[in-house]
Backbone as a printed PyTorch tensor [residue, N CA C, xyz], in Angstrom:
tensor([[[  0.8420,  -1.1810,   0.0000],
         [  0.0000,   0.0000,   0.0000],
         [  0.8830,   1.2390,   0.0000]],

        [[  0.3640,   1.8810,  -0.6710],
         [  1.8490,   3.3070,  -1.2150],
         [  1.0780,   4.3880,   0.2170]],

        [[  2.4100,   5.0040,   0.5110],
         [  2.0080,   5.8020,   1.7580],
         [  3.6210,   7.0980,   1.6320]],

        [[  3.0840,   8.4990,   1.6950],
         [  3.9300,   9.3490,   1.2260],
         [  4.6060,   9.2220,  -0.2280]],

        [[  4.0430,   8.2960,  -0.9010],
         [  4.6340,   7.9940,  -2.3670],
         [  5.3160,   7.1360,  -2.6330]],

        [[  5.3730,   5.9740,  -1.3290],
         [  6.7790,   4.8000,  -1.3310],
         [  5.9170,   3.5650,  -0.7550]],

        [[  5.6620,   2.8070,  -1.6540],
         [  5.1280,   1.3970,  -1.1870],
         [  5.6900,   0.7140,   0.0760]],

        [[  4.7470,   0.9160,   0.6880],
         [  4.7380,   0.1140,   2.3670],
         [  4.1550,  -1.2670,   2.4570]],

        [[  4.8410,  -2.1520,   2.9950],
         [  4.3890,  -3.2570,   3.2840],
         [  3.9080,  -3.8390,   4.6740]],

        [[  3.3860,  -4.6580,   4.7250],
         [  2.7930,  -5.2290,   6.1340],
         [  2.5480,  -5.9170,   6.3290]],

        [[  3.2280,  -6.7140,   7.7290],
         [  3.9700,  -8.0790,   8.2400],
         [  2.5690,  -8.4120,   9.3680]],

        [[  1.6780,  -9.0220,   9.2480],
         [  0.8060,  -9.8500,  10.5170],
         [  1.4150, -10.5430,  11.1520]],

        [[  1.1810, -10.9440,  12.1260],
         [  1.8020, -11.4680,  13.0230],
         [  0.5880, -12.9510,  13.2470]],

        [[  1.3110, -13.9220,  13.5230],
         [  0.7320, -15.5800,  14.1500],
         [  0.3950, -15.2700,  15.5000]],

        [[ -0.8840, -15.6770,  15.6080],
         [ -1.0420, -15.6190,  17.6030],
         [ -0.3460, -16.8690,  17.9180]],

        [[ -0.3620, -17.8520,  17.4130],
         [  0.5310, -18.5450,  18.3580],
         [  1.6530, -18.0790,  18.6450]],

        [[  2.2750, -17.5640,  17.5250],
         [  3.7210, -17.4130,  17.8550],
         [  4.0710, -16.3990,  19.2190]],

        [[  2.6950, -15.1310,  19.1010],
         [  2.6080, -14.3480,  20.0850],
         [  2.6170, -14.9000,  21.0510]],

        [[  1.8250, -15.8400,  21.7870],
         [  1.6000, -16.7230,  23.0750],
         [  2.6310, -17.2560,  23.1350]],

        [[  3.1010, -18.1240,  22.3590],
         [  5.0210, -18.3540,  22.9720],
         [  5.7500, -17.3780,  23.2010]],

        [[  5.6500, -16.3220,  22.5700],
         [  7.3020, -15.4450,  22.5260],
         [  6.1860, -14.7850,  24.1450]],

        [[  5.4590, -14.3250,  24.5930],
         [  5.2850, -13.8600,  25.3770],
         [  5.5660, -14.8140,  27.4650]],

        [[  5.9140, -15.8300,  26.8880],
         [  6.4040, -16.7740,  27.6940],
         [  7.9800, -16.5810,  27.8610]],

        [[  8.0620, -15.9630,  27.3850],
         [  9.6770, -15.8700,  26.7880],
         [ 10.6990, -14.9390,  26.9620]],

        [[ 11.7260, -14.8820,  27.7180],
         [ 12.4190, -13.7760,  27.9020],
         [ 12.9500, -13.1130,  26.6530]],

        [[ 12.2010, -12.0430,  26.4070],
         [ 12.2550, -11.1140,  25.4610],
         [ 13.5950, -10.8980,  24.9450]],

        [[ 14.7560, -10.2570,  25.8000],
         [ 15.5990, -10.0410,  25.1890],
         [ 16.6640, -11.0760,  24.6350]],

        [[ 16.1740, -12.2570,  24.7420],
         [ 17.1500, -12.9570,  23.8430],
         [ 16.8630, -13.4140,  22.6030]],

        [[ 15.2080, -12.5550,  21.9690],
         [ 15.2810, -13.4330,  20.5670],
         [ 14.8730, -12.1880,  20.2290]],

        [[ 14.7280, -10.7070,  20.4210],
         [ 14.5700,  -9.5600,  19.9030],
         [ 15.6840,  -9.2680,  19.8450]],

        [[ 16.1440,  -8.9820,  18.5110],
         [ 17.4910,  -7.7600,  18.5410],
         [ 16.9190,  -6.4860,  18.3410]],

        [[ 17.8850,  -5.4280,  19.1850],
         [ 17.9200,  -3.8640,  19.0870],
         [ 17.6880,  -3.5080,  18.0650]],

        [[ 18.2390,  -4.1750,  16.9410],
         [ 18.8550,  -2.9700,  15.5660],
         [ 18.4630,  -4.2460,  14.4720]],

        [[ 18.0410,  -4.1870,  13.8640],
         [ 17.5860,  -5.6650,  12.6700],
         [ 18.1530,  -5.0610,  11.3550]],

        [[ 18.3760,  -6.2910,  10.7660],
         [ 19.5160,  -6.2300,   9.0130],
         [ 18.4920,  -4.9860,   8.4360]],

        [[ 18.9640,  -4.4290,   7.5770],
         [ 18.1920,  -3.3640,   6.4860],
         [ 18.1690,  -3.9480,   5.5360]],

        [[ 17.1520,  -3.8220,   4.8590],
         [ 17.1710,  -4.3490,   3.3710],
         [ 16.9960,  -3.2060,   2.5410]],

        [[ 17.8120,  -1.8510,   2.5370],
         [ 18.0940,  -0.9190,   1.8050],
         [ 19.8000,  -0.4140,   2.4590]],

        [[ 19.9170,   0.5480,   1.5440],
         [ 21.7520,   0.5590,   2.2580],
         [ 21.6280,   1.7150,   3.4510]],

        [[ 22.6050,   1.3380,   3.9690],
         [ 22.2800,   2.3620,   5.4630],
         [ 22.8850,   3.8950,   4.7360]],

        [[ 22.8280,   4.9610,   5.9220],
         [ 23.0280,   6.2920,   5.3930],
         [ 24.6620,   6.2710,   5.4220]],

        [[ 25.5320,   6.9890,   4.8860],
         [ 27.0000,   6.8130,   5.2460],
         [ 27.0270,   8.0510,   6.4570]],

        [[ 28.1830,   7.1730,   7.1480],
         [ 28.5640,   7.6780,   8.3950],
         [ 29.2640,   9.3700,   8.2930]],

        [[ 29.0710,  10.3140,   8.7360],
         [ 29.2900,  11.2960,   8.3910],
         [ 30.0790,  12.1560,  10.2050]],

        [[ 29.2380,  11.9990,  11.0610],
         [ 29.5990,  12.2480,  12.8180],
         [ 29.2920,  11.1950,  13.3330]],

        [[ 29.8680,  11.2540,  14.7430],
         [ 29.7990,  10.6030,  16.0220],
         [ 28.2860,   9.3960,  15.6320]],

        [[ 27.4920,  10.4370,  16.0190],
         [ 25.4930,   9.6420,  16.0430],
         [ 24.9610,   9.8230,  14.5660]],

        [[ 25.7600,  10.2170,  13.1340],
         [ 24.8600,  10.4270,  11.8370],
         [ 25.5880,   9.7720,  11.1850]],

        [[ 24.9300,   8.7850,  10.8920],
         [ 25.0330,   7.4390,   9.8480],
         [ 24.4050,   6.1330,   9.6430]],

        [[ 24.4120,   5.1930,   9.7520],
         [ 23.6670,   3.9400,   9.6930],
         [ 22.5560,   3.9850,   9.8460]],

        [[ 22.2770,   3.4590,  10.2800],
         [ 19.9930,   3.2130,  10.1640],
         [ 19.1980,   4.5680,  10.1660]],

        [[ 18.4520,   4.4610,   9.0440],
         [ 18.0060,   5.9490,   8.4910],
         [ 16.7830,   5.9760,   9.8670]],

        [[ 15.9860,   5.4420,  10.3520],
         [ 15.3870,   5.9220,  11.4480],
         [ 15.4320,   5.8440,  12.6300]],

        [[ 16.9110,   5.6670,  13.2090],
         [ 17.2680,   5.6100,  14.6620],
         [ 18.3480,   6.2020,  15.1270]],

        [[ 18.6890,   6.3180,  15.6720],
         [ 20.0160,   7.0400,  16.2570],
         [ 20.8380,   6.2040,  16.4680]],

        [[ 21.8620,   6.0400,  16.3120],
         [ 23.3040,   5.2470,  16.7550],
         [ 24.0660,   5.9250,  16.5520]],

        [[ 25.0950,   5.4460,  17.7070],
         [ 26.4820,   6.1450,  17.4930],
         [ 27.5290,   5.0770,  16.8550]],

        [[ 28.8880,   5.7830,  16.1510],
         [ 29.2620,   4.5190,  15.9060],
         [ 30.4790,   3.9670,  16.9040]],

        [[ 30.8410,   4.9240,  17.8950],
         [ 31.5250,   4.8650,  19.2170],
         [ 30.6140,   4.6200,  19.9360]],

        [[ 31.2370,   3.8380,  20.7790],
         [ 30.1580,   3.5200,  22.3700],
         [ 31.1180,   4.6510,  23.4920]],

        [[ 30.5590,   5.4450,  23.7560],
         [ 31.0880,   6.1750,  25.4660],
         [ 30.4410,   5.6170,  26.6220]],

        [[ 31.3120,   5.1080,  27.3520],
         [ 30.9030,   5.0660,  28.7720],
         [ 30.1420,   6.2280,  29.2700]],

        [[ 28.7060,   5.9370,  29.6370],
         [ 28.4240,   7.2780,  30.2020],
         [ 28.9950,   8.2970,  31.6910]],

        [[ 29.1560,   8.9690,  30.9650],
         [ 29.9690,  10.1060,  31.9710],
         [ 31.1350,   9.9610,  32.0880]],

        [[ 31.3500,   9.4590,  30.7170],
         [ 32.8470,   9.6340,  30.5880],
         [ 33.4630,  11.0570,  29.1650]],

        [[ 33.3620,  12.3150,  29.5700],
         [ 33.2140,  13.0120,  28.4120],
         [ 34.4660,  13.3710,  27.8160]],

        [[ 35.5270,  13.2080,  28.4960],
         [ 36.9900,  13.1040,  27.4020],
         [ 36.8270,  12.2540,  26.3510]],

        [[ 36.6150,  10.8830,  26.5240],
         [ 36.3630,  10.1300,  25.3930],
         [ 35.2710,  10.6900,  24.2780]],

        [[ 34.4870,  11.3940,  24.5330],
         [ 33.6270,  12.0590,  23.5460],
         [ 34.1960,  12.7170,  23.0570]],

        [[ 35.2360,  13.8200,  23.3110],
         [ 35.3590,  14.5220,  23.0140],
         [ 37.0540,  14.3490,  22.1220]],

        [[ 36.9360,  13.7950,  22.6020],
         [ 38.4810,  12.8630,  21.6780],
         [ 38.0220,  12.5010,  20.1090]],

        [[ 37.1930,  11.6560,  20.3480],
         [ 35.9650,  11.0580,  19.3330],
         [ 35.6660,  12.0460,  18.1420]],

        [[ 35.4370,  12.9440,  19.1420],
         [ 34.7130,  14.1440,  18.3100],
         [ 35.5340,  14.8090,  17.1740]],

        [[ 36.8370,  15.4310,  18.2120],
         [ 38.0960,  15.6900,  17.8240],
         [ 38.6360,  15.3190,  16.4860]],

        [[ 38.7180,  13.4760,  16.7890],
         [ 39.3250,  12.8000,  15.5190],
         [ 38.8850,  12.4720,  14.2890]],

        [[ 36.7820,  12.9980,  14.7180],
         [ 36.0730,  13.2760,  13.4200],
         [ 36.8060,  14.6010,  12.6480]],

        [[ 36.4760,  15.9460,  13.1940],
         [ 36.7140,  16.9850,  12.7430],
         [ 38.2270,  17.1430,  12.0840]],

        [[ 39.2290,  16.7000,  12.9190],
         [ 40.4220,  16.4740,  11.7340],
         [ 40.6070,  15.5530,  10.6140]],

        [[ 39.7570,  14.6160,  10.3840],
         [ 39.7260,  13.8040,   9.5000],
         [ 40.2270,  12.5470,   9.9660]],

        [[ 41.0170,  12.0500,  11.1070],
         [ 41.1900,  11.3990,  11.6990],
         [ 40.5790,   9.6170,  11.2880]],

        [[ 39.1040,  10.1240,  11.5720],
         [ 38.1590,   9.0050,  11.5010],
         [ 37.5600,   8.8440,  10.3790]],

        [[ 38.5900,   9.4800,   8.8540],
         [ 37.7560,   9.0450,   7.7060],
         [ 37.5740,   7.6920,   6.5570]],

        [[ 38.8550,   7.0230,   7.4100],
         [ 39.1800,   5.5870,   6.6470],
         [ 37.8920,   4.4940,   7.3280]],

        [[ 37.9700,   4.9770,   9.0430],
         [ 37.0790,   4.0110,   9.7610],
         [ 35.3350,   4.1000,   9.2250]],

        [[ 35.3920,   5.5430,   8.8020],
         [ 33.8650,   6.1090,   8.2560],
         [ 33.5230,   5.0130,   7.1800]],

        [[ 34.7940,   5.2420,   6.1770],
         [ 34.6890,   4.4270,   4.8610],
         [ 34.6230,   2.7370,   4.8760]],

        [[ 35.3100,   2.5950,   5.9950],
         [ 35.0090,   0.8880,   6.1680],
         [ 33.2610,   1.0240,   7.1790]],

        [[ 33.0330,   1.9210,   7.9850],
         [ 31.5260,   1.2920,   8.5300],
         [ 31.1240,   1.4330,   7.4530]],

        [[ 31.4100,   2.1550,   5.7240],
         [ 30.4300,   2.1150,   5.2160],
         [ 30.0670,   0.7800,   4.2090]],

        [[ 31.3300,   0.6440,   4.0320],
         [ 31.3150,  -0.7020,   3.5170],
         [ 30.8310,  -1.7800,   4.1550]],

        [[ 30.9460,  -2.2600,   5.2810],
         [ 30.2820,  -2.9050,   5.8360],
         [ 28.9450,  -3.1150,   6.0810]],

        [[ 28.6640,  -1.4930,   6.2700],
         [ 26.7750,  -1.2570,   6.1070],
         [ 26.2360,  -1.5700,   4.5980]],

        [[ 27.1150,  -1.4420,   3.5420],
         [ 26.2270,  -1.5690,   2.4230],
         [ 26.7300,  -3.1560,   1.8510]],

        [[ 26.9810,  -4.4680,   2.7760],
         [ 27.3570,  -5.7570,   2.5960],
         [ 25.5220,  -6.3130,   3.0870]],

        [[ 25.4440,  -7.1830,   1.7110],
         [ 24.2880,  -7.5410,   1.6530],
         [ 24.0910,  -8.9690,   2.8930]],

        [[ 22.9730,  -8.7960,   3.8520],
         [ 23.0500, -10.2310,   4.6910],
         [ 22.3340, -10.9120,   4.0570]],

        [[ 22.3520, -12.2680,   4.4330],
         [ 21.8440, -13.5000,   4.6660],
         [ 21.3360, -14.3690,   5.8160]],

        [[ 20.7470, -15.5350,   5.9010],
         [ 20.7220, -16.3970,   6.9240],
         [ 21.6540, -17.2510,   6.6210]],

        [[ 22.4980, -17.5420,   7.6760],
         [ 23.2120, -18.8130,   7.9060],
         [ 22.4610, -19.8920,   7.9020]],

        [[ 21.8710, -20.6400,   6.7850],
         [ 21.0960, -21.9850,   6.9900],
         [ 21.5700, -22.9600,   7.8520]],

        [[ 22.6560, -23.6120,   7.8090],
         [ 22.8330, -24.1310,   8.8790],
         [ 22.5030, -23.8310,  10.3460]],

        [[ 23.1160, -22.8430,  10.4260],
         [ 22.7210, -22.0490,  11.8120],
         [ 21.3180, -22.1560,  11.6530]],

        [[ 20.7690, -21.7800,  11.2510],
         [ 18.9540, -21.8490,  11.2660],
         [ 18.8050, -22.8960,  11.4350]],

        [[ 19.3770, -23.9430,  10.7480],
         [ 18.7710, -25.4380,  11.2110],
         [ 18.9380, -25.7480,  12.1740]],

        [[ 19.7930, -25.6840,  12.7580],
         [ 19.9170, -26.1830,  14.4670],
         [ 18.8430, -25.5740,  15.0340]],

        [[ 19.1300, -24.2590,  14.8310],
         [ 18.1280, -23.3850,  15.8600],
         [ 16.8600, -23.8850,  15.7920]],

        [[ 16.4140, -24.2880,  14.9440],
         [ 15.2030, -24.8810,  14.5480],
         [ 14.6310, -25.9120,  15.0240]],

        [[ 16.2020, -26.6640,  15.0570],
         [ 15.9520, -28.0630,  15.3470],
         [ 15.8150, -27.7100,  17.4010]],

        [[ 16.5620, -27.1370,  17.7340],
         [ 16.7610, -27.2570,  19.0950],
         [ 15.0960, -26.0860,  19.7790]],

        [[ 14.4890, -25.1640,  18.5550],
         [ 13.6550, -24.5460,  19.3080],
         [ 12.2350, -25.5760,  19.4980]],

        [[ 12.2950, -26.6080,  17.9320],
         [ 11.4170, -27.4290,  17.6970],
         [ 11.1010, -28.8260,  18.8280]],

        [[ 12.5100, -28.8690,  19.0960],
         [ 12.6740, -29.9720,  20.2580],
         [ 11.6310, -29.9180,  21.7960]],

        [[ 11.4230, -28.4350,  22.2950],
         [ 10.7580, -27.9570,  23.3720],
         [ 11.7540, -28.4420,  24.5210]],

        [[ 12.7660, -28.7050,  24.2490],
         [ 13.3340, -29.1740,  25.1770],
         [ 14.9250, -27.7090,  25.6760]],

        [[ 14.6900, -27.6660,  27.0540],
         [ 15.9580, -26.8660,  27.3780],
         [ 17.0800, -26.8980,  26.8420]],

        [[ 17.9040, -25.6930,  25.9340],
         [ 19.2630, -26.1740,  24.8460],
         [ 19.7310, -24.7980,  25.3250]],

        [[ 21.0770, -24.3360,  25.9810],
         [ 21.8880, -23.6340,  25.4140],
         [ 21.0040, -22.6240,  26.7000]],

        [[ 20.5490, -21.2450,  25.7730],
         [ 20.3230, -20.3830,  26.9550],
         [ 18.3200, -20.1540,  26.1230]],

        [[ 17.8580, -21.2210,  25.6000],
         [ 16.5030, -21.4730,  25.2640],
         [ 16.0260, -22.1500,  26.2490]],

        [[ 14.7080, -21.6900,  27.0110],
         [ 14.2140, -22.4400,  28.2140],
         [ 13.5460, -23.1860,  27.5250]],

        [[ 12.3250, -24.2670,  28.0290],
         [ 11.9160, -25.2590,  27.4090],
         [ 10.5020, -24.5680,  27.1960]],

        [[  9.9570, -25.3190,  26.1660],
         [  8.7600, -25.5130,  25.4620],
         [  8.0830, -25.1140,  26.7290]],

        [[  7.8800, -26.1750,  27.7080],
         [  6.8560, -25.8770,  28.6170],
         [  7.4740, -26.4440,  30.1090]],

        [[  7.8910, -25.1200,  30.5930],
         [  8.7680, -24.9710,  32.2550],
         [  8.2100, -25.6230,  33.2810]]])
């Protein structure tokens, strides 16, 4: 369905699947940040680059640690950080995949219901 002039799509969701994952400690099968299937923005400062609708930085600072920011900052503005810019960008515009294998296990071990690894069981 076209929305602002750019075809939007839309993912339903399985209630079952809802009723399991809600059994389920959330943060180990949600990731933060999910693959793009368009190329990310190129890295330009500190927090402007990669995923066109979120914020990231591409340094992590300890919070309340503001020398390191400002170092950071520093080694943007002299050019410092323009080779590292050019490799996040390359990296951001490397097309993913699924590891099938990897999927198969996972599959196999989520299909099992049985406790594997850091997956609790089917039914506790």
């Amino acid at each position: 369905q076209p929305r602002k002039g750019k075809k939007v799509g839309v993912l339903h969701y399985n209630s079952n699947l809802v009723q399991q994952l809600k059994k389920e400690p959330v943060g180990d099968y949600i990731a933060k940040h999910l693959p793009m299937i368009v190329e990310p923005k190129p890295w330009r400062q500190l927090n402007e680059g990669g995923f066109l609708d979120s914020r990231t930085t591409f340094v992590r600072v300890k919070s309340g640690d503001v020398e390191q920011k400002l170092y950071t900052e520093a080694a943007i503005r002299t050019g410092d950080m323009t080779q590292v810019f050019k490799g996040l960008d390359v990296l951001g515009k490397t097309a993913w995949r699924i590891n099938k294998n990897v999927l198969n296990v996972m599959m196999e071990a989520w299909n099992s219901g049985e406790e594997i690894a850091n997956m609790p069981p089917l039914n506790p």
